[in-house]
Steps between C-alpha positions, in 0.01 A plus 500: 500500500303742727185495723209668268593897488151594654635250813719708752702316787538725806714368804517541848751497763650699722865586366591562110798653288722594588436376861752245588337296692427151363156494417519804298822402305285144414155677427688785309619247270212361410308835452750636270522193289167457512466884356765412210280223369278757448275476804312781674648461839425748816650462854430641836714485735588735847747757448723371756866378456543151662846630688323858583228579583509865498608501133207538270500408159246748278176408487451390118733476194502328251833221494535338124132518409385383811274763694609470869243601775670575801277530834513687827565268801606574857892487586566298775787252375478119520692459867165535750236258460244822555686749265514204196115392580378903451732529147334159372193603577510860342638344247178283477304770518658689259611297232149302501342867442722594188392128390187554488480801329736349229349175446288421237336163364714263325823658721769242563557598866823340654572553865804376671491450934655813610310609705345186595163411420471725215369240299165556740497831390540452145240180460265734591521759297591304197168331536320818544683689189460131286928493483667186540725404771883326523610493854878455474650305847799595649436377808181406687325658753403497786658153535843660501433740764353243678787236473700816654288551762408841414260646811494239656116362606335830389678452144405161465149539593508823229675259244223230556169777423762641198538130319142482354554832324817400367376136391225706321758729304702163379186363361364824340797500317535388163856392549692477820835490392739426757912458497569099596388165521478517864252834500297320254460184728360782752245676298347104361486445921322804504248371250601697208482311218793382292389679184501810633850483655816565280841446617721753317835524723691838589766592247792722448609657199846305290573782285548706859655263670755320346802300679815705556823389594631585803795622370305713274263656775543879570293469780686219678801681417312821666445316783846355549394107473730376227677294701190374760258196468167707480220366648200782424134561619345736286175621550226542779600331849147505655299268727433211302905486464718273703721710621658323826602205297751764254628688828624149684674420132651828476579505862674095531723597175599794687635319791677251247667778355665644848529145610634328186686776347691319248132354415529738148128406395330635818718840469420516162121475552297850508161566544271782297203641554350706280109641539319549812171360662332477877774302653840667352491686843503191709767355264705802529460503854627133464813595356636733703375299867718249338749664336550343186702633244413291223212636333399862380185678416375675242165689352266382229707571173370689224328272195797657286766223742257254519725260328850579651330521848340124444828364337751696774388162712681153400120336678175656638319459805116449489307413752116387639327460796362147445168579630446696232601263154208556323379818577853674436750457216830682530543683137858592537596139428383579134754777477809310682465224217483736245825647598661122501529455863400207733261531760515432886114407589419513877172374540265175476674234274221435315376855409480667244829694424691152604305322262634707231834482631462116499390492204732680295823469733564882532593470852378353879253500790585555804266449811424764697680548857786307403721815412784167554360415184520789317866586572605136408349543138614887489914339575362217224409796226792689599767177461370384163502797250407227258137364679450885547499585141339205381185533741517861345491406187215236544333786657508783174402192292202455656417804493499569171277223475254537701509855725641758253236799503389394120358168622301681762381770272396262264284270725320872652443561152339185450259581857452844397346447156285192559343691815467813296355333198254272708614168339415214654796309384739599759278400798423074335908473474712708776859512404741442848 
């Protein structure tokens, strides 16, 4: 069933379709499904592409009933601090103007955290125009800058006067909805209260991405892997990514292979990396300073070879800096088990993402800065086609169970109709 037809949901972040980038493939999902269940649903969004930012999309179209609103920002590209800081903040500027000449009481407004601290923007205005407010989590700031030590003292002192603003934006909002168990621990330290936090995780979608045989797999035939041990990072490498711990792996089954050559499972291994992100420069840098020969490097795929490009990999890398568990969750690990592959974790044991894996045996954590580590259960994967498949297969089931894009759509629905309708019944018994 739908939200009331006079209630319209209008989201904000800064990337949409057919952006690539993450959050717009998750918040482009919702919005569309969202519009098919009969929902008035709006967006604005910049009219940048993620991967260029000198291509503009158009300002405004209209994508599968849903009217897309598509503001002017500056162009400065994510890779200097000052450059990003001027396009969030035009962004800011802009998109908060388009809101509030589009908002209207009894609005559903849902606004995700790119930029950051939109949600300040967009508690304000939704309390002048009478609209009700969702901020959706997908990280939280500025703790995150601050566990990376963005600008140093001056940044910290900045991120200590921002805070109370940001505090203010959770509690205006009628919902916070954030993406893991570990976030929602965060917010409740924050003083949010539990009824107005939902945990719906990230998702991917199973009729998209469905398992594919490696023997089957045009694009791992394309790439001339058939007969390789593929060990894959897909995605954005950027700072909160452990990226030292993956080069010393990649680098100590290197020297096996020259030292050991008759060791067939450390020539057989080949590493894949397919996207981009703030330190793909230093890793390529990396590569070549040492030489290595047993990895390659690709660019983000197009949605179209989203499947063969997740299930070209016999197991997935994902990684977190543990400083961040709860403020970060790594969404590709959604996609890698719904193509049926196991999952190499570095990060904190106890996070979030290992959790899962714990929990449902789809693969294994491995701490950071022992790259030692990593190899040994890389040669373990590679040695035992069996384990391989079976933590793959643990992995797809889960999925279907509990991260398949229907279950997500299904619990938004759920948060989007009992804060559009102005029940009560939702806030006296939160669903986790």
């Amino acid at each position: 069933m739908a939200l009331d037809t006079s209630v319209r949901v209008i989201f904000v972040n800064r990337y949409f379709h057919p952006d690539l980038s993450a959050t717009s493939e998750m918040l482009s999902d919702l919005a569309f499904a969202v519009s098919e269940l009969g929902t008035s649903v709006t967006v604005i969004t910049s009219r940048l592409r993620y991967e260029d930012g000198k291509a503009l999309y158009s300002p405004s179209e209209i994508v599968r009933d849903v009217h897309i609103h598509r503001v002017w920002t500056s162009q400065f590209g994510r890779f200097l601090l000052l450059g990003r800081s001027l396009d969030y903040l035009s962004f800011f500027v802009a998109a908060g103007w388009r809101l509030r000449r589009l908002a209207r009481a009894g609005d559903v407004i849902v606004v995700k955290t790119d930029p950051p601290l939109l949600s300040v923007m967009a508690a304000a205005i939704a309390r002048q125009k009478g609209a009700k407010l969702v901020n959706w989590l997908q990280d939280i700031f500025p703790e995150v800058a601050d566990a990376l030590n963005f600008g140093g003292r001056p940044g910290r002192l900045a991120f200590w006067l921002l805070r109370p603003l940001r505090n203010w934006s959770f509690r205006a909002a009628d919902i916070n909805v954030v993406i893991g168990e570990g976030m929602a621990e965060r917010l409740k330290g924050l003083g949010i209260k539990a009824q107005n936090i939902r945990i719906i995780q990230n998702w991917s979608d199973g009729s998209l991405i469905v398992p594919i045989k490696p023997s089957q797999n045009g694009l791992r035939m394309r790439w001339i892997l058939q007969q390789s041990f593929v060990v894959s990072y897909a995605g954005n490498l950027g700072r909160p990514h452990d990226v030292d711990t993956i080069i010393e792996a990649m680098t100590l089954l290197s020297e096996r292979a020259v030292t050991a050559p008759k060791d067939d499972l450390a020539r057989r291994v080949m590493f894949v990396f397919v996207g981009g992100g703030a330190q793909r420069a230093r890793f390529e840098r990396e590569i070549l300073a040492r030489r290595l020969t047993n990895v390659r490097l690709h660019p983000y795929q197009p949605r179209g070879l989203l499947a063969e490009t997740l299930c070209a990999a016999d197991v997935h890398l994902v990684s977190l800096n543990p400083k961040l568990e709860g403020l970060i969750v790594p969404s590709k690990f959604y996609g890698i088990a719904a193509a049926g592959r196991p999952t190499l974790f570095i990060g904190a044991p106890d996070g979030e993402i290992a959790r899962l894996i714990e929990k449902f045996q789809c693969g294994f954590t491995v701490a950071p800065s022992d790259g030692r580590a990593l190899a040994d259960r890389i040669l373990q994967l590679a040695g035992d086609p069996p384990l391989c498949a079976n933590l793959g297969a643990r992995a797809r089931d889960a999925f279907e169970k509990h991260w398949d894009k229907s279950h997500a759509i299904e619990k938004w629905d759920e948060v989007l109709k009992a804060v559009g309708s102005d029940t009560q019944a939702y806030r006296l018994a939160p669903r986790a």
